[in-house]
C-alpha positions in Angstrom: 248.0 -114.0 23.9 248.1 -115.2 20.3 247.4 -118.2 18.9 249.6 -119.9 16.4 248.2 -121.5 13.7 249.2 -125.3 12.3 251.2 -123.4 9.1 253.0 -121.4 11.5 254.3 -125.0 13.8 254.4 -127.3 10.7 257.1 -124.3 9.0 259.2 -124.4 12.2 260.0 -128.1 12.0 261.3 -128.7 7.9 262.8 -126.6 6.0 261.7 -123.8 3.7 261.6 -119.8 3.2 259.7 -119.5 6.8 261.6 -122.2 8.8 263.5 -119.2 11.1 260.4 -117.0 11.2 258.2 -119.6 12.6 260.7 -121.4 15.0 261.2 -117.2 16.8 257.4 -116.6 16.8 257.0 -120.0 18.7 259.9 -119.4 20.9 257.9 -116.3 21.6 255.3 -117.8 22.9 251.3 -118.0 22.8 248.8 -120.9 22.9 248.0 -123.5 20.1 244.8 -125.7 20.0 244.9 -129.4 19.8 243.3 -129.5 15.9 246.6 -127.6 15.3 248.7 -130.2 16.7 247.1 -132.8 15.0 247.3 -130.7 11.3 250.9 -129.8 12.1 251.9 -133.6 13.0 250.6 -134.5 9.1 251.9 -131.4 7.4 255.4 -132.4 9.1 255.2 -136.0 8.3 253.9 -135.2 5.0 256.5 -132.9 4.0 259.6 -134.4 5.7 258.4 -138.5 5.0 259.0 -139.1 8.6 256.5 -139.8 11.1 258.8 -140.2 14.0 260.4 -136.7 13.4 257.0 -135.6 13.0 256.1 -137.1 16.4 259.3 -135.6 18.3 258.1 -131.7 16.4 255.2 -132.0 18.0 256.4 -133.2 21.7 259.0 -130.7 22.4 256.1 -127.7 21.9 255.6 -129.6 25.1 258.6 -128.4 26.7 258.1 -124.7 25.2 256.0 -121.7 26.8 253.4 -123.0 25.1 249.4 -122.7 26.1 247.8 -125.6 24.7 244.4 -125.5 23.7 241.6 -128.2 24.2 239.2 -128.3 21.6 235.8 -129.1 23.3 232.2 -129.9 22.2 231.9 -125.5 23.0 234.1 -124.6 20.7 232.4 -127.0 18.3 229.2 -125.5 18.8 230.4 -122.0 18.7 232.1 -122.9 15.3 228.7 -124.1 13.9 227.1 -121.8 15.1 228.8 -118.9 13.4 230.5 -120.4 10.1 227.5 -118.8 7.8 228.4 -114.8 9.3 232.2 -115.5 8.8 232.4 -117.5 5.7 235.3 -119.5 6.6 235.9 -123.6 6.7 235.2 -125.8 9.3 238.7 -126.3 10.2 239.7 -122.5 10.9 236.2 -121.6 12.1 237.2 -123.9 15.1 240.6 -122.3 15.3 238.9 -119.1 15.2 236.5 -119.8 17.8 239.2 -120.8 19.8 241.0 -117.9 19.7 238.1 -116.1 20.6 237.3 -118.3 23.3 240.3 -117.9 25.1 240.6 -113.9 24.6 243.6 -114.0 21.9 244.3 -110.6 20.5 246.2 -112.0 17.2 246.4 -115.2 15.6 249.6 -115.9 13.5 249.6 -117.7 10.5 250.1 -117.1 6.8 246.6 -118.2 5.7 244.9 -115.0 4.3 241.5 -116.6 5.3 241.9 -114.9 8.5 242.1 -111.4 7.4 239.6 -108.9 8.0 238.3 -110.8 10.8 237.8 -109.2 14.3 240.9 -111.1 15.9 243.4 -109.3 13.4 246.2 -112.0 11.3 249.8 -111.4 12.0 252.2 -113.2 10.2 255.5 -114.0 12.1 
């Protein structure tokens, strides 16, 4: 499974130079954790000045074949608990742990902080 990260969604849903690469790797398919959702619902109403279209991106992942992620008080831990030995922020620590959590062998995303980890970066 591989977990799509909240740069990959928010791309699919306005437009710019990855619009038709995200929208195919979500059609794909994987999982998505609920910080995600909640990053991508700002990045879309941020970039596209509508909070109601921003609302309607983020239900229909709903409808897709879409795992969706809780993020729990383990995956907090475990992201506290490692942030020194990987270096990286508190916000993808979690989404790291959660792809770890849940036995994803990728996670897809354009943010070069998640190279050279032991979950390998793909980008769509």
């Amino acid at each position: 499974m591989r977990l799509l990260d909240s740069n990959v969604v928010s791309y699919a849903f306005y437009n710019n130079d990855f619009t038709v690469k995200c929208q195919n790797a979500i059609k794909d398919g994987g999982a998505i954790d609920t910080f995600s959702l909640a990053e991508s619902f700002l990045i879309i109403e941020k970039e596209t000045g509508s909070r109601e279209f921003a609302q309607k991106s983020i239900k229909s992942l709903f409808r897709l074949n879409i795992q969706i992620i809780d993020i729990d008080l383990n995956v907090i831990f475990e992201a506290l608990k490692n942030i020194n030995h990987y270096k990286l922020s508190i916000f993808d620590m979690i989404h790291y742990c959660c792809a770890a959590m849940n036995d994803c062998d990728a996670i897809i995303s354009y943010d070069k902080d998640f190279d050279n980890l032991e979950i390998p970066r793909e980008e769509p």
